[in-house]
C-alpha positions in Angstrom: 41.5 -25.3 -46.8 42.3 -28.7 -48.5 41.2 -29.9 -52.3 38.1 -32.3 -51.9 38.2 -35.7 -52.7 35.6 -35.3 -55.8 38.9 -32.8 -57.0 41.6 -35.5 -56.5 39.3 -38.1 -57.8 38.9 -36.7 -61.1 43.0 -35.5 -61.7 43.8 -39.3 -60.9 40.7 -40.8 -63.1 41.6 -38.5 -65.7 41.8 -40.3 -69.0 44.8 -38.0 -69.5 48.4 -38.1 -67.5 48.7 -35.8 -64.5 51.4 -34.0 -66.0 49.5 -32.9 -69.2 46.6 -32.0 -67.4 49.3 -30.2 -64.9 50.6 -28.0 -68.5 47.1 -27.5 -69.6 46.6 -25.9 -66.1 49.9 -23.4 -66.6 51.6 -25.5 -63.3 54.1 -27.5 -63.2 53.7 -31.2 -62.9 55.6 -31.3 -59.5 53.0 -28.5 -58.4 50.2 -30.4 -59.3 51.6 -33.2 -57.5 51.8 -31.3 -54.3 48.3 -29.9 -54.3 47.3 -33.4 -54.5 49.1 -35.1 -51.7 48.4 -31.8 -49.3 51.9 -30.8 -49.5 51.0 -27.4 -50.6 49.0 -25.2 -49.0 45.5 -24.0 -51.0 43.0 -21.4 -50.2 39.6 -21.0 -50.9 39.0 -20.3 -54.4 43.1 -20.9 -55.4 43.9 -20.0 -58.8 46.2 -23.2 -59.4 43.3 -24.9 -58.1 40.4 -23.3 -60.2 42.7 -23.5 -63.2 43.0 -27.2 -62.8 38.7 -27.3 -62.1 38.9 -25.5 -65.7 40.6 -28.5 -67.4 38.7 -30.9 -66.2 35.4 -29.2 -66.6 34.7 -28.6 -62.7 32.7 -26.2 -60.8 34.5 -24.2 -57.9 32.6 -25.4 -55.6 33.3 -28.7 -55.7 37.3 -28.2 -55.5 37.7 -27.5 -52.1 36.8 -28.6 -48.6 37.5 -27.2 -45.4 40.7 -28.5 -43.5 38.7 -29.3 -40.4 36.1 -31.6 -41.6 36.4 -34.1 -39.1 33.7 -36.5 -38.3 32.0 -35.3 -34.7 31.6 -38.1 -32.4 29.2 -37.7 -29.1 30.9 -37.8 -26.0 31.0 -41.3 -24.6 30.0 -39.9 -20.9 26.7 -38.5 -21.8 24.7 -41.2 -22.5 20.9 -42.1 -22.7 20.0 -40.3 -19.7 16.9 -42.6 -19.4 18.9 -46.1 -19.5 18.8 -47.2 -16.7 
């Protein structure tokens, strides 16, 4: 589980520092920092996460996104069977 973008988007559009919003959270600003850059590890509904949502006046839900949300591409060998 990873923080979604809409999550690190608002912490670095903040009109506060990181590091206030960070002590407004209960974390440390280093901890903050690491959430952020994927550096620490978060799972689904993470209290240093949530607490964080709090602050800044998001839902849960839009906090977190799965780690394996990679764009699916078709398989280049099974084309338009029709072509031709």
């Amino acid at each position: 589980m990873q923080v979604s973008r809409r999550f690190i988007r608002a912490v670095r559009e903040a009109p506060v520092r990181q590091y206030l919003i960070a002590h407004a959270a209960g974390l440390h600003p280093s901890t903050l920092s690491r959430i952020l850059n994927g550096i620490d590890d978060v799972r689904e509904n993470d209290r240093r996460v949530l607490a964080v949502a709090r602050v800044l006046k998001l839902r849960p839900a839009e906090c977190f996104r799965a780690a394996d949300s990679s764009v699916l591409v078709p398989d280049a060998g099974k084309g338009d069977q029709n072509a031709g």
